[in-house]
C-alpha positions in Angstrom: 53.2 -16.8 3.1 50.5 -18.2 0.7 50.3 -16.3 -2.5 46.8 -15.9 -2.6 47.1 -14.2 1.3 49.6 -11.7 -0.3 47.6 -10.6 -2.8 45.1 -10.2 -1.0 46.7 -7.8 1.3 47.9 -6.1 -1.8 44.8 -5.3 -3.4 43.2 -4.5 -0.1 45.8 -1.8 1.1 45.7 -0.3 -2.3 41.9 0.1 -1.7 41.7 1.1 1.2 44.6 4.1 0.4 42.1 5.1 -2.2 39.0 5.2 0.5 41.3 7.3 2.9 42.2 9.9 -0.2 38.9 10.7 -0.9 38.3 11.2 3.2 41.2 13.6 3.3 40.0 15.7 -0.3 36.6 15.4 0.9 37.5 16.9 4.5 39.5 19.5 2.8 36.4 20.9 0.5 33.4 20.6 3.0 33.7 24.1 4.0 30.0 24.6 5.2 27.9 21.9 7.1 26.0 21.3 3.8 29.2 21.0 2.0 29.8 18.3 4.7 26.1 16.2 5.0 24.9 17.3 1.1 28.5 17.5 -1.2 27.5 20.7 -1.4 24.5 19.8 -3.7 27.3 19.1 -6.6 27.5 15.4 -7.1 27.6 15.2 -10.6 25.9 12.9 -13.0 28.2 10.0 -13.4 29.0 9.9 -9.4 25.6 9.7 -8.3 24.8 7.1 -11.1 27.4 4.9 -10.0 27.3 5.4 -6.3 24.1 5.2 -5.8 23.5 1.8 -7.6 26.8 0.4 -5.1 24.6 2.1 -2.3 21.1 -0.3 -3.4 23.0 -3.4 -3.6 24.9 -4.3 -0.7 27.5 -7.0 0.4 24.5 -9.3 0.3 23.7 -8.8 -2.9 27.3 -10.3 -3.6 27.5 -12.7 -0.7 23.9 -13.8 0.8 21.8 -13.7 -2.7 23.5 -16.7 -3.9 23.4 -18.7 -1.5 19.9 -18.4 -0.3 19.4 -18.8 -4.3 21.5 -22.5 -3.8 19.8 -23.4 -1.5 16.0 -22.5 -2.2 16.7 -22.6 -6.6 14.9 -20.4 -8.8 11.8 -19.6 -6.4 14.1 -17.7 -4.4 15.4 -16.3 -7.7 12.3 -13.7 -7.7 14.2 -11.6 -5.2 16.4 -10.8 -8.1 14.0 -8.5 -9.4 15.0 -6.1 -6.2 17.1 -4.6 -9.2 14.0 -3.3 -10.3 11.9 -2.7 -7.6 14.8 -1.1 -5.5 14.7 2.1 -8.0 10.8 1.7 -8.9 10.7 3.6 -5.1 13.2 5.8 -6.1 11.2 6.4 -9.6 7.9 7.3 -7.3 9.5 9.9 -4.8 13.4 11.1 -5.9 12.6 13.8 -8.1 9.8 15.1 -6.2 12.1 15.4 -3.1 15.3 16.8 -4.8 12.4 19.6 -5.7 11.2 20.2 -2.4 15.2 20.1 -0.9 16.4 22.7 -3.6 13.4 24.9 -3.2 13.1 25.1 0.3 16.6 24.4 1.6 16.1 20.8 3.5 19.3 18.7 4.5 17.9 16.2 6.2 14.0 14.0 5.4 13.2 14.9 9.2 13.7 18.6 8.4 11.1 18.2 5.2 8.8 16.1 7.2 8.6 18.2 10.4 8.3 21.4 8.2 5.7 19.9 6.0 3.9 18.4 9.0 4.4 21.2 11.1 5.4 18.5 13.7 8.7 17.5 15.8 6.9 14.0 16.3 7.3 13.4 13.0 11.1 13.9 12.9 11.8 11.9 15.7 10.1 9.0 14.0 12.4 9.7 11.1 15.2 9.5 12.8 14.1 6.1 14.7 13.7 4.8 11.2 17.0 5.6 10.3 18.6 4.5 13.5 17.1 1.1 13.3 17.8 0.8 10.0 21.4 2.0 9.8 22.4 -0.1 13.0 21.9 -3.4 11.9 22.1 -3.3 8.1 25.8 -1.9 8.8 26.3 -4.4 11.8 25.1 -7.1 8.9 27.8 -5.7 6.6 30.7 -5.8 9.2 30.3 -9.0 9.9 30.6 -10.3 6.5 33.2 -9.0 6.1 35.2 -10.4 9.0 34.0 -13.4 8.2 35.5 -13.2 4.2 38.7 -12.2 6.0 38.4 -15.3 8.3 37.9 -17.9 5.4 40.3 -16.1 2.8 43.5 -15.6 4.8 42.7 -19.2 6.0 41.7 -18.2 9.6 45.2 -16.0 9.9 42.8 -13.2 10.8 39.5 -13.7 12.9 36.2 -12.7 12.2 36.4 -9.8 14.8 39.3 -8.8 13.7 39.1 -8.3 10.1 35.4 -6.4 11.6 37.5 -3.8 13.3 40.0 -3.5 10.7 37.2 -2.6 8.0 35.2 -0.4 10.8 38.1 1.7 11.0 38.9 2.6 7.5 35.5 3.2 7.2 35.3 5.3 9.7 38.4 7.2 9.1 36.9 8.3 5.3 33.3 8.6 6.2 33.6 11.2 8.4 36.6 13.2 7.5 35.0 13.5 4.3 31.6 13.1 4.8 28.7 12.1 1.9 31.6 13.4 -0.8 33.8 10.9 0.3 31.4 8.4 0.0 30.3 9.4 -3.3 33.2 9.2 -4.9 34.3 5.9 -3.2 31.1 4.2 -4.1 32.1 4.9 -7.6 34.6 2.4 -7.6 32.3 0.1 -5.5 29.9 0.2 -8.0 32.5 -1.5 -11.0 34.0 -3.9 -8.3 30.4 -5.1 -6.6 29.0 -5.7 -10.5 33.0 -6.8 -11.7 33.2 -9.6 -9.0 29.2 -10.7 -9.3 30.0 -11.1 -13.1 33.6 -13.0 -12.7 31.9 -15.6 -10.1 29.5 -16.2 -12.2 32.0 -16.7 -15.3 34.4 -18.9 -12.6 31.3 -21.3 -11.6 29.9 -21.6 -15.5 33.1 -22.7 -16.8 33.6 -24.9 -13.5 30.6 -26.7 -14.5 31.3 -27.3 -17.9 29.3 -24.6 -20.0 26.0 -23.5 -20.3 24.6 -26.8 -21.7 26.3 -28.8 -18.8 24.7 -26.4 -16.3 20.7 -26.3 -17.6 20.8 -30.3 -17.3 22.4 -30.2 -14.3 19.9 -28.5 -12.9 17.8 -30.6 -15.0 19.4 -33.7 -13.1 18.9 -31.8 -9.2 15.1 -31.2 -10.2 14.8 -34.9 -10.6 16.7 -35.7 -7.6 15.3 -33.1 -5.2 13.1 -34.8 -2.5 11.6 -31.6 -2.0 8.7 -31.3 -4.0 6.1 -28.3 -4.5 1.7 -28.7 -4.1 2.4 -29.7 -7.6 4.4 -32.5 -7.1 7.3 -30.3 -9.0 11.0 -29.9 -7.8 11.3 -26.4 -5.0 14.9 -25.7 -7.3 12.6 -24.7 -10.0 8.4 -23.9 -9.4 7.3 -21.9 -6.8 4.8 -23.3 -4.2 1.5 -22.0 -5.3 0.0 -18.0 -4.8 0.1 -18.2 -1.1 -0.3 -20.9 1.7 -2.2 -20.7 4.5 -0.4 -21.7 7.6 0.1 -20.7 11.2 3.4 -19.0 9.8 7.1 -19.6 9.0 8.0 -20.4 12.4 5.6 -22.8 13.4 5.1 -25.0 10.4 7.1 -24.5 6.8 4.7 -24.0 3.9 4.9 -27.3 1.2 7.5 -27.2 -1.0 9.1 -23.8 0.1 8.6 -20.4 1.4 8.6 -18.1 -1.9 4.7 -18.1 -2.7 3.5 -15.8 -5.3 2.8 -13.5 -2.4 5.6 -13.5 -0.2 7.8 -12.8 -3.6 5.4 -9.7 -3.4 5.5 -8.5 -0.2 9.3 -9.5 0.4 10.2 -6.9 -2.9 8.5 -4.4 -0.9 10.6 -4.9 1.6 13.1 -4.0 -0.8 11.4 -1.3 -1.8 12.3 0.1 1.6 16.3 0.6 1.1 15.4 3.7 -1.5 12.3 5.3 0.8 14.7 4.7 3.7 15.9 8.0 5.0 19.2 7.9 3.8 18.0 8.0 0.3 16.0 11.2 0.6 19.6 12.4 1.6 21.0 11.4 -2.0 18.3 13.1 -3.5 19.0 16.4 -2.3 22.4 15.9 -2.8 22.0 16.3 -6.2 22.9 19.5 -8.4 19.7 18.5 -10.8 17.4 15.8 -11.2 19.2 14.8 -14.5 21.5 11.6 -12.7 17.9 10.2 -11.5 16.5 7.9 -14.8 20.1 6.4 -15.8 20.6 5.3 -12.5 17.5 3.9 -12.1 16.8 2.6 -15.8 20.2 1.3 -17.4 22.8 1.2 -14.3 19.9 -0.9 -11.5 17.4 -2.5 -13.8 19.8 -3.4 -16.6 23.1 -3.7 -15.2 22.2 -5.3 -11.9 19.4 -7.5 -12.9 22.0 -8.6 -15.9 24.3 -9.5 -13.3 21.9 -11.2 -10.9 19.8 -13.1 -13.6 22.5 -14.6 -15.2 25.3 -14.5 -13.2 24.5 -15.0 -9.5 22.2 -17.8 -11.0 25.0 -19.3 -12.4 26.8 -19.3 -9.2 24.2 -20.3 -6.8 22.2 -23.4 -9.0 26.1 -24.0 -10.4 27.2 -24.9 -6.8 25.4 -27.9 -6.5 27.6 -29.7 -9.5 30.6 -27.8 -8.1 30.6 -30.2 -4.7 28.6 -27.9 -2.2 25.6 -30.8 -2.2 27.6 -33.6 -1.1 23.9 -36.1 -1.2 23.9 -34.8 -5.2 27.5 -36.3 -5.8 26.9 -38.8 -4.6 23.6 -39.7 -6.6 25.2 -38.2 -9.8 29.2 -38.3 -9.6 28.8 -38.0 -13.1 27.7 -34.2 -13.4 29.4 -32.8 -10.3 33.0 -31.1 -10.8 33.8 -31.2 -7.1 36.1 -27.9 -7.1 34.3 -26.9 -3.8 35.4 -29.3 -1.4 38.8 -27.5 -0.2 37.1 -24.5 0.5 34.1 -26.2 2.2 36.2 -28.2 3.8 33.7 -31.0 3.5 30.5 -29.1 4.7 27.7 -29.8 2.9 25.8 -26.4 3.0 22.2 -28.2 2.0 23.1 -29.9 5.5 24.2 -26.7 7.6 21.5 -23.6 7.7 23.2 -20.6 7.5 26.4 -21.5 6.2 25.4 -21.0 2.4 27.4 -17.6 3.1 30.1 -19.5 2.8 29.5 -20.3 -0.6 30.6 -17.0 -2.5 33.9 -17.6 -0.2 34.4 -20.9 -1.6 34.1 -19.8 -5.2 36.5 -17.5 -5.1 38.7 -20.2 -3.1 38.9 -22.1 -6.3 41.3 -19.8 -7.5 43.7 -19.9 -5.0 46.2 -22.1 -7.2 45.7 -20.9 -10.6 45.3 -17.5 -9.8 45.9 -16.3 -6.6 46.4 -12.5 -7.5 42.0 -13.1 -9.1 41.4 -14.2 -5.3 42.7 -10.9 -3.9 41.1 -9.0 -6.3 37.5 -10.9 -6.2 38.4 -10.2 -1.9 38.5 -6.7 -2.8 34.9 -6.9 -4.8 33.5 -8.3 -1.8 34.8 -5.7 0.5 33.8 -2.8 -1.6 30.1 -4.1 -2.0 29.7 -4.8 1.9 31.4 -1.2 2.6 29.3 0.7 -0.2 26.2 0.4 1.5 27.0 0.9 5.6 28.9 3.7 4.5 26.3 6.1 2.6 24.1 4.7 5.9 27.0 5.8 8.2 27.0 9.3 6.7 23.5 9.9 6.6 22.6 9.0 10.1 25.4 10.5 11.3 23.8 14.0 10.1 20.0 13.3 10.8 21.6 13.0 14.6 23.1 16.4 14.3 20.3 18.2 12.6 17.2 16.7 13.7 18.2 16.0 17.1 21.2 18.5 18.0 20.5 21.6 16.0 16.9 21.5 16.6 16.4 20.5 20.2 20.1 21.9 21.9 22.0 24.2 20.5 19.6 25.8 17.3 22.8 28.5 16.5 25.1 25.2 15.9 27.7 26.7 13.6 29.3 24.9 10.4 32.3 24.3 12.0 30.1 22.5 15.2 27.7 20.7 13.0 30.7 18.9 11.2 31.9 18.3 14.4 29.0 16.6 15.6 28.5 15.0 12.5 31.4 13.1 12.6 30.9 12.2 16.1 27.5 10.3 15.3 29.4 8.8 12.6 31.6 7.4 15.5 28.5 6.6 17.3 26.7 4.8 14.7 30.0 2.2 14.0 30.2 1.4 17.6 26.6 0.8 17.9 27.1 -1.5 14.4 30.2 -3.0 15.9 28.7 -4.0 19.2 25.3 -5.4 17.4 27.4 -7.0 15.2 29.6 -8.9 18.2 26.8 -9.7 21.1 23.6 -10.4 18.2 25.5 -12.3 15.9 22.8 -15.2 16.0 20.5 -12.7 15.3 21.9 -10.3 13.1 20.8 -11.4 9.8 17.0 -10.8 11.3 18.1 -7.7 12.2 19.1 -7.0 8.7 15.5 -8.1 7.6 14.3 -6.5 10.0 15.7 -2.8 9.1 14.9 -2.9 5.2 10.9 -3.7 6.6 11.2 -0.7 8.5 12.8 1.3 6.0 9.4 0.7 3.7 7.2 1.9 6.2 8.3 5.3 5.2 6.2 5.1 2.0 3.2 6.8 3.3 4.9 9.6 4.4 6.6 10.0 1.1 2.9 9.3 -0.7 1.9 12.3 1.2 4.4 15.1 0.9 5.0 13.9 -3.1 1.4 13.1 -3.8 -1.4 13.2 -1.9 -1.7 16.2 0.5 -5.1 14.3 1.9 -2.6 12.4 4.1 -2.4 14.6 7.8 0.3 14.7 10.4 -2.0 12.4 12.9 -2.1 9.5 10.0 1.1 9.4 9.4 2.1 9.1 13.0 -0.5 6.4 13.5 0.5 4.9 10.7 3.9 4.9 11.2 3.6 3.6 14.8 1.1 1.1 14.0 3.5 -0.5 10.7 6.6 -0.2 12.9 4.9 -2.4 15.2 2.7 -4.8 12.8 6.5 -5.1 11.4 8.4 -6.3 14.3 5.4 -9.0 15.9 6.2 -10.5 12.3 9.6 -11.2 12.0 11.2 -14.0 14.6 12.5 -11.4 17.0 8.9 -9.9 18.0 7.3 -14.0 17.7 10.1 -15.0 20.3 10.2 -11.9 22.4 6.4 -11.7 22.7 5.4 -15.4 22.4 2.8 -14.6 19.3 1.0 -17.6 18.1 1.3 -16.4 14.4 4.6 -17.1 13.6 7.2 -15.4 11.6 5.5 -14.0 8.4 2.0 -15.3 8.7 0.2 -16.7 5.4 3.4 -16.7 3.5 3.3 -12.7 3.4 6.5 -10.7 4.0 6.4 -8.8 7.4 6.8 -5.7 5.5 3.3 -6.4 3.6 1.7 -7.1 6.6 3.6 -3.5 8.1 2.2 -1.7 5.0 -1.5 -3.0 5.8 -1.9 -1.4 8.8 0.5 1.7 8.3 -1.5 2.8 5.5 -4.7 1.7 6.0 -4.7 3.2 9.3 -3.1 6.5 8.0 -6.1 6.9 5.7 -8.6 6.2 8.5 -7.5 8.7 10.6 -6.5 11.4 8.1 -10.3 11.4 7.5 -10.9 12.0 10.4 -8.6 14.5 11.2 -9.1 16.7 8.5 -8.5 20.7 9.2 -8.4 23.4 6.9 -5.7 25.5 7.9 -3.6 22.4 8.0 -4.3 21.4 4.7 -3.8 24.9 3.1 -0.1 25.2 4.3 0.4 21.1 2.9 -0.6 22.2 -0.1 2.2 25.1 -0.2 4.1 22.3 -1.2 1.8 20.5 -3.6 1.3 23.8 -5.6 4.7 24.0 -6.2 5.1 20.5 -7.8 2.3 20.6 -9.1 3.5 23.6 -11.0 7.2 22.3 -11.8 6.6 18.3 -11.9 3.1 17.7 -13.5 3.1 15.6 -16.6 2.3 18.3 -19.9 -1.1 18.1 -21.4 -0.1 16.2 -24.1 1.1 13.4 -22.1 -1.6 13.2 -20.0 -3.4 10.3 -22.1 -0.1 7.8 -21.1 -1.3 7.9 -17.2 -3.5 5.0 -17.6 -1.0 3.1 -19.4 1.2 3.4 -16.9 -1.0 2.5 -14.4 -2.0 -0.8 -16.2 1.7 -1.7 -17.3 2.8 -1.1 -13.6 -0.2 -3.3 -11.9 0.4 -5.8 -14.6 4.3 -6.1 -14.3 3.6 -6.5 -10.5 1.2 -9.2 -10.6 3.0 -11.5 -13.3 6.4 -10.2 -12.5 6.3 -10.6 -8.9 2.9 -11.3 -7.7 0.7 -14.1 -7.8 0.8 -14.3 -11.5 4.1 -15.4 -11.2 3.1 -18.6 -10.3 2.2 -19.2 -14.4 6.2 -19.1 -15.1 6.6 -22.8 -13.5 5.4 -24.3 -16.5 4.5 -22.2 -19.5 7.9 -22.6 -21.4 7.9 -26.5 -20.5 7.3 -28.9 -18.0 9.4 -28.9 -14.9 9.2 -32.3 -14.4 10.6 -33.2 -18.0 14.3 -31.5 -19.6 13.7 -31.9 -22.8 10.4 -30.1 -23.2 12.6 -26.5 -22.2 12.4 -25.0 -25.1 14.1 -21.5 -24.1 17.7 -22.0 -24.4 17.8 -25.0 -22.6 16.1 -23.0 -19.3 13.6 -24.2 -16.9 10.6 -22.4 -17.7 10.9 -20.4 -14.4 14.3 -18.9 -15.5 12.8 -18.0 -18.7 9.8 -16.4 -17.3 11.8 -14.2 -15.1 14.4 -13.4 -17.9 11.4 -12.1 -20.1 9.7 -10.5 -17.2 12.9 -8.6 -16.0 13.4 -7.4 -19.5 10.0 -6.1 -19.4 10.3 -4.3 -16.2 13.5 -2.5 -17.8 10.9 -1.1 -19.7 8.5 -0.4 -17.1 11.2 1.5 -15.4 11.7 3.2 -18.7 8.4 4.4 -19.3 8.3 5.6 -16.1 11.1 7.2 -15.7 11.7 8.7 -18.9 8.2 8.9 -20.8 6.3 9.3 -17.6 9.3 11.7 -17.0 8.8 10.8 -13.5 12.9 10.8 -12.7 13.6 13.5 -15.5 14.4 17.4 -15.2 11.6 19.7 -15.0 10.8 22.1 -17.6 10.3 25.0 -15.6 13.6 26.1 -13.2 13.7 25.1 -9.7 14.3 28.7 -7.8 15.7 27.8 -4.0 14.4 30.2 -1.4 17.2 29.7 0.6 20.2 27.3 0.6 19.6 26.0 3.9 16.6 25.7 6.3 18.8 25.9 9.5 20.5 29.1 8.9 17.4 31.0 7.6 14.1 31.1 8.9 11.5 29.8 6.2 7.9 30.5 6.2 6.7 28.2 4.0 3.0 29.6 4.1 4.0 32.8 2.0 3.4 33.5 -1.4 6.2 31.7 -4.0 
């Protein structure tokens, strides 16, 4: 058997005896149904840091980001910045839920919702939100990774196959040990998912010849690329302008590329949407404090991941093209192309074949199938952990908002622990199967499925606004919100276009569907929370607000800082990753011309997201820790009770 094919079984069962460990220690300590959904409200510091950073960045991270960034160069690069704006949401709204959980005894968001709301509706939407979030991003997940079993064992195992076989270990650890198990398993996720994104990116680099050999290489594609921006400059390395107005994406491609100044926008809040998702909330309150919250979001996401992405999934998406993946760029430039990529291609040329740049991370890790065949069973096992971190947190979490929101609320309200685990690992069962079978009928459409789910996941920022924030927000705007952005989302993505035969297109105007979900969620939420205004209503929201408004409000002394932060934050969001952006295509050289980038040899776009990604680090910073938005309060949390569904809470009485 080939060496590589035996390693890679070797590091893959050794894995996956560590996954099924922590399913069987994790089984063995959920004693309660809390113990079971929650940990017990004990993950400690380190655990949550490093699982929840594998649970933001998922097998596309390490698989799809670089080659959508191969193919579509440096303006697709922005989406790299979903290493900040992935924990800015978390920033906003963690802390403020990990209060409410441990003061009032919530397990699941629908439970805080509903009880905050004083409204079922409300929960049932949650848990839609979750369902067709969770579905499809795992379906997305499972599929990769059949197909990374497919290419590596050198078709030996098919697509489906390698599916199942990761569906059932994941299955097996999820629920025996519920969101312990996954905690602890993501920890090790975490190290492999960044590990592997970093030893790619080294691999590719040193494939191309170094870091000179790579900046005019890419010097050498921006010359050569036909594709050309409004302003005449290479697509690889400009974006196309603030935003274009045309009929949409899927009636008639913007010049010179998708990735406007505003879709980059509205596509990172998108993004936003995997931390307001409702599986997040579930994180929060699985917490024992607050205290995990800024590391995770500050030095582990922003830091750690946006090092990893800037640099090295850079380096292995623009690095590609001299590596043999652009077989029209050999050609014109033998000269710079090290074609290591054409075995594991096998002579596709992925500018040629949409949708096979997922091939690419495949291929790279091919490369070391004679020199180091035990590297491509490890790198395998990188890949597998970062597809599995993320359906599996999603897997555990939906698998209790179907038992509590749905089960103990609605059919049997005296569920037991014993029952409730019971039925928690049966949705777990349900929620693979439903994965699995999107995953084999959709496959065609299972990557705008995926898109489709983190859009939805966002739309759950107005509800968050209002039970962290703003207690103007009622129960009837955020269910016509919610509706209304569910809605706006789907007849903006391809499925809703071709299903209802829209004559907009797929993200009209260059704008995200998620921006144009957000418009009409919130903006219709405010316009009917005016008008639905009631005093009693509003008395028992703000049983809540008085609370964090008595353990989370800034001290006097900091007070002064709030306007900083607001003008750093709008700033960083306009320049960063807004329409500002658009400045970085040529203010550290000219695009056109090599030898007038100055920065290390960069294009001036790499250098203007370099400098703007270390500035969001200290956005998120200032934020997190000086804002002390994501830091422990000063005055102790007290829990009323340890659980809302074993004890009845009125949350209108005096605290």
């Amino acid at each position: 058997m080939d060496p590589k094919i035996v390693w890679l079984f070797v590091f893959v069962g050794l894995y996956w005896a560590y996954c099924i460990f922590w399913g069987i220690k994790g089984a063995l300590s959920a004693k309660t149904a809390t113990d079971y959904f929650l940990a017990g409200r004990k993950i400690s510091l380190w655990v949550f840091v490093l699982a929840a950073t594998a649970t933001s960045f998922s097998g596309w991270t390490f698989m799809g980001h670089p080659g959508l960034l191969y193919r579509d160069g440096f303006q697709y690069a922005y989406a790299s910045f979903y290493a900040i704006t992935i924990p800015f949401t978390g920033v906003i709204f963690l802390k403020r839920q990990w209060m409410l959980g441990k003061r009032f005894g919530f397990v699941t968001p629908g439970e805080m919702l509903s009880t905050y709301f004083k409204s079922d509706a409300v929960r049932l939407l949650v848990v839609l939100v979750a369902l067709v979030f969770s579905v499809p991003y795992l379906g997305l997940q499972l599929r990769a990774s059949g197909f990374l079993f497919n290419v590596l064992t050198d078709g030996m195992l098919g697509v489906e196959v390698g599916m199942w076989l990761l569906s059932a270990v994941v299955f097996i650890y999820v629920a025996s040990g519920g969101l312990r198990a996954v905690a602890y398993v993501d920890t090790v996720q975490c190290i492999l998912l960044a590990g592997g994104i970093i030893i790619i990116g080294v691999i590719s680099l040193n494939a191309v010849g170094g870091w000179d050999k790579l900046n005019e290489g890419i010097g050498l594609l921006a010359q050569f690329d036909p594709k050309k921006t409004p302003d005449g400059y290479s697509h690889y390395i400009a974006i196309p302008g603030v935003i274009q107005f045309v009929a949409g994406l899927g009636v008639e491609n913007p010049v010179g590329g998708a990735w406007t100044g505003i879709m980059v926008l509205t596509y990172m809040f998108a993004l936003m949407g995997i931390h307001s998702a409702p599986a997040f909330t579930m994180w929060a309150f699985s917490n024992h404090s607050p205290k995990p919250f800024a590391p995770q979001q500050v030095w582990a996401s922003s830091l750690g991941i946006g090092f990893c992405l800037f640099f090295f999934t850079a380096m292995q998406g623009l690095g590609a093209h001299l590596l043999g993946a652009d077989t029209a760029f050999m050609a014109a430039h033998p000269e710079a192309v090290n074609n290591v990529l054409g075995q594991g291609l096998n002579g596709i040329d992925l500018m040629k074949s949409p949708g096979k740049q997922g091939m690419l991370v495949p291929a790279l890790i091919y490369t070391m199938s004679e020199t180091a065949p035990w590297l491509v069973g490890l790198l395998s096992v990188c890949a597998l952990a970062a597809m599995q971190s993320t359906g599996a947190a999603y897997m555990s979490t939906a698998g209790g908002m179907l038992t509590r929101d749905l089960l103990k609320r609605f059919l049997i309200p005296n569920a037991s622990h014993s029952t409730q685990k019971l039925f928690g690992r049966a949705g777990v069962g349900v929620i693979v199967l439903a994965a699995l079978v999107v995953a084999t009928t959709a496959t065609d459409a299972l990557v705008l499925l995926g898109g489709l789910a983190v859009a939805y996941g966002f739309q759950m920022w107005p509800s968050l606004i209002a039970i962290c924030w703003w207690p103007f927000l009622t129960r009837q705007g955020i269910v016509v919100g919610l509706v209304l952005g569910l809605v706006a989302v789907t007849l903006t993505e391809s499925i809703g276009v071709k299903t209802f035969d829209t004559p907009w297109g797929r993200w009209p105007w260059t704008i995200h569907s998620a921006g144009w979900g957000i418009f009409f969620n919130l903006g219709s939420a405010i316009i009917v929370s005016y008008m639905t205004q009631n005093k009693e209503e509003l008395a028992h929201r703000m049983t809540f607000h008085n609370f964090l408004r008595e353990h989370a409000s800034l001290p006097a002394a900091k007070r002064s800082l709030i306007p900083a932060a607001w003008i750093i934050t709008l700033t960083w969001f306009f320049f960063g990753i807004g329409p500002g952006a658009v400045i970085g295509n040529t203010i550290f050289g000219n695009p056109t011309d090599p030898t007038t980038w100055f920065v290390f040899g960069m294009p001036s776009i790499w250098a203007w997201q370099v400098i703007w990604w270390l500035l969001g680090v200290f956005m998120m910073w200032f934020l997190a820790y000086k804002m002390e938005l994501s830091t422990v309060p000063e005055v102790e949390v007290v829990a009323l009770q340890e659980d809302i569904g074993d004890i009845h809470l009125d949350v209108d009485r005096p605290s």
